[in-house]
N, C-alpha and C positions, 0 to 999 in steps of 0.2 A: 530434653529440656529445650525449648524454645525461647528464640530471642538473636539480639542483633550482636554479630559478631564482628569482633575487629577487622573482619578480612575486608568487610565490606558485603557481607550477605547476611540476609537475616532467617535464619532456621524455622522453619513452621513445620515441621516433623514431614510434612508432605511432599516439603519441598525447600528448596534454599533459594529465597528471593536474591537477588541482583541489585541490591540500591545502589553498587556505585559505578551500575554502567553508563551512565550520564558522564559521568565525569572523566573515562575511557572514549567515548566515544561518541557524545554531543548530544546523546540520545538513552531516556529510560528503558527496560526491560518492558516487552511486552505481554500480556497474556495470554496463551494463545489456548483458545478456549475450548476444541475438539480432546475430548477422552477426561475432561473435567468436569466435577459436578458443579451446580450449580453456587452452591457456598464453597467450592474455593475459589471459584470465577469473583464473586463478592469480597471475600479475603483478600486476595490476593490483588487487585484492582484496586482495595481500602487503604492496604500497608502502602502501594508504590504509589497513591495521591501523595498518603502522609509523608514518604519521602519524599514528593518533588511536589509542592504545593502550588511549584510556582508554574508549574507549566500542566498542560492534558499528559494522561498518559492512558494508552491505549487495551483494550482487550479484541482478540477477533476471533470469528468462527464460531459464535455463541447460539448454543441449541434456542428453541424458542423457551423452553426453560429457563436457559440459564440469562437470555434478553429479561424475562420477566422477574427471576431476581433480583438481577443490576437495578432493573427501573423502582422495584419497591426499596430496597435496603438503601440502596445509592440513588436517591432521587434527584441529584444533583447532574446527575451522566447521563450523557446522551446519546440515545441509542439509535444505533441505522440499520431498520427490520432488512431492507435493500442488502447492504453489504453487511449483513449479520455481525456488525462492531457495535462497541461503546466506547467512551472516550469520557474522561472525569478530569474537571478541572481548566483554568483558561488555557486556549490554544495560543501558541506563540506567534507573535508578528510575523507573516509571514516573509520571506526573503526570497527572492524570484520567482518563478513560475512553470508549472510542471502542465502538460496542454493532455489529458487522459482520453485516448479515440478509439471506441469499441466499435467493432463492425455493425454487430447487431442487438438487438435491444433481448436476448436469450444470453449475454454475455453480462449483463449489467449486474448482477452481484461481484463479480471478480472484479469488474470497471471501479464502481462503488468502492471497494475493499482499497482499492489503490488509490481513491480520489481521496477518501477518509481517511488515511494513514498520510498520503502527501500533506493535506492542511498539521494534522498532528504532530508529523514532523517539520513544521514550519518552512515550506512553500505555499505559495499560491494556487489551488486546482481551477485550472476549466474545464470542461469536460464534453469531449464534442461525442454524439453518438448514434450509433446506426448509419455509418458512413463507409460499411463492407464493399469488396469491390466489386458485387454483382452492380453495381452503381456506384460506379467510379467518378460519376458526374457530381457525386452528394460530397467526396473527400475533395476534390479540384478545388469545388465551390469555397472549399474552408482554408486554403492552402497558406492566406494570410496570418491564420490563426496559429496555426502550424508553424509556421517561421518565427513569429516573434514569442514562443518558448523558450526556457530556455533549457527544458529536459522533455521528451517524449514519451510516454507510456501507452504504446498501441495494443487491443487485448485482442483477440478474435480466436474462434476456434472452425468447427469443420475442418480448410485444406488452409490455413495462416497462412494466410497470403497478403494480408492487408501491412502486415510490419515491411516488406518487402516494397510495397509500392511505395509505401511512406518513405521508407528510406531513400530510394531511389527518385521523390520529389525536393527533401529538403536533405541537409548538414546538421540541423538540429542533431546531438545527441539525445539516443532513442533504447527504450528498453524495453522488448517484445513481451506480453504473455501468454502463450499458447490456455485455451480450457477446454474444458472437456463435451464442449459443446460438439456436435454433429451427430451423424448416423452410422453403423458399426464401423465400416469401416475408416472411420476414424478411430477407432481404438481409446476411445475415451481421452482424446488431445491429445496421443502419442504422433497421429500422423498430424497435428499442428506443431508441435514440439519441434519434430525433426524436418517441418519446412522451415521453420524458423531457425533454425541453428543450420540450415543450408542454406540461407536467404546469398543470394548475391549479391545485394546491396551491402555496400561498407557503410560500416559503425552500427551493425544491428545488435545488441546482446540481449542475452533473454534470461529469463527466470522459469521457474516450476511450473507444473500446468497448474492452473487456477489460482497462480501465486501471486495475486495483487497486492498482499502485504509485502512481498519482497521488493518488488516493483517499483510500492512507492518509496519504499524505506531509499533504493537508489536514486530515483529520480528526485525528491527534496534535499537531499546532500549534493545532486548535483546542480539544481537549481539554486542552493543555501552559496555553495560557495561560488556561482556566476555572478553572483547578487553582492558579492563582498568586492571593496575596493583592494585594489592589487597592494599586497603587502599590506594586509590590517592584521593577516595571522589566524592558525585553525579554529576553528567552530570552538565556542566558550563550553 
């Protein structure tokens, strides 16, 4: 039997929704849309509007299927064929600013995933990009843009080396993504991974390969509360 239980989750036989992760953690349950078919991407995207009416709440990873579901059932959602999300419902005021700098334009779905989840979680995205360091001249150039951040999300793949430089230009706190972008022997972003998690620049931390939703999920919390006057108290 399905339906909403007191715990705070609502049973759909397929799965048990999360409605009251918002109220845990400032932020709704997302959908995450790889090994789902296309009607419970729809489902389950419908139910957590209905719970949080007031704000976006997010799906990603969405087959070109399950994108052309969302857009006929849920005509109200807005999908980003780019970073293979949708998003249903108003986005919230955004609250600081998260600066998203992919090396090269073969990274730009992952970039996307993290720019799209940044707005949804209420920061601000800008998104500088194709600024790898075979052209260190194109990231210098933008170094302004870089500073007055107030969360980093650098993505690159091939030899990730771009999180590295960045770091070693600004203080800005910075949150790498290695992806699966290069040629064998990058090992499908494992050999980005592991330059990034050996970066010698301090305050680099990183997330999964091609994991721009994790990414942004960190860098708008940590943009949300740079954005809060000191002592107003945690995320509503």
């Amino acid at each position: 039997m399905t339906g909403v239980a007191d715990r705070g989750y609502e049973d759909l036989g397929y799965a048990r929704l999360d409605t009251d992760r918002a109220s845990r953690t400032g932020d709704p349950e997302v959908v995450y849309g790889s090994g789902k078919t296309p009607a419970q991407i729809v489902e389950l995207l419908a139910r957590l509007h209905a719970s949080h009416p007031e704000r976006a709440v997010l799906a990603t990873r969405l087959s070109d299927d399950a994108a052309a579901a969302v857009g006929t059932d849920l005509p109200a959602a807005v999908i980003d064929d780019v970073a293979q999300t949708a998003w249903l419902g108003p986005l919230p005021e955004p609250q600081g600013t998260v600066c998203i700098v992919s090396a090269g334009t073969s990274d730009a779905s992952v970039a996307r995933e993290a720019a799209v989840t940044t707005q949804v979680y209420g920061a601000h995205a800008v998104e500088l990009t194709d600024v790898g360091v075979a052209g260190v001249h194109r990231l210098l150039a933008v170094k302004d843009q870089l500073d007055a951040a107030d969360c980093l999300i650098v993505v690159a793949g091939m030899e990730g080396a771009l999180p590295s430089v960045v770091g070693g230009l600004t203080g800005v706190p910075l949150v790498a993504v290695p992806t699966s972008v290069g040629y064998g022997a990058s090992f499908g972003g494992i050999a980005a991974l592991l330059a990034m998690l050996n970066s010698c620049a301090a305050g680099v931390t990183v997330v999964n390969i091609d994991n721009g939703y994790g990414a942004g999920v960190f860098a708008a919390r940590v943009a949300r509360r740079a954005a809060k006057p000191v002592g107003s108290g945690p995320d509503a």
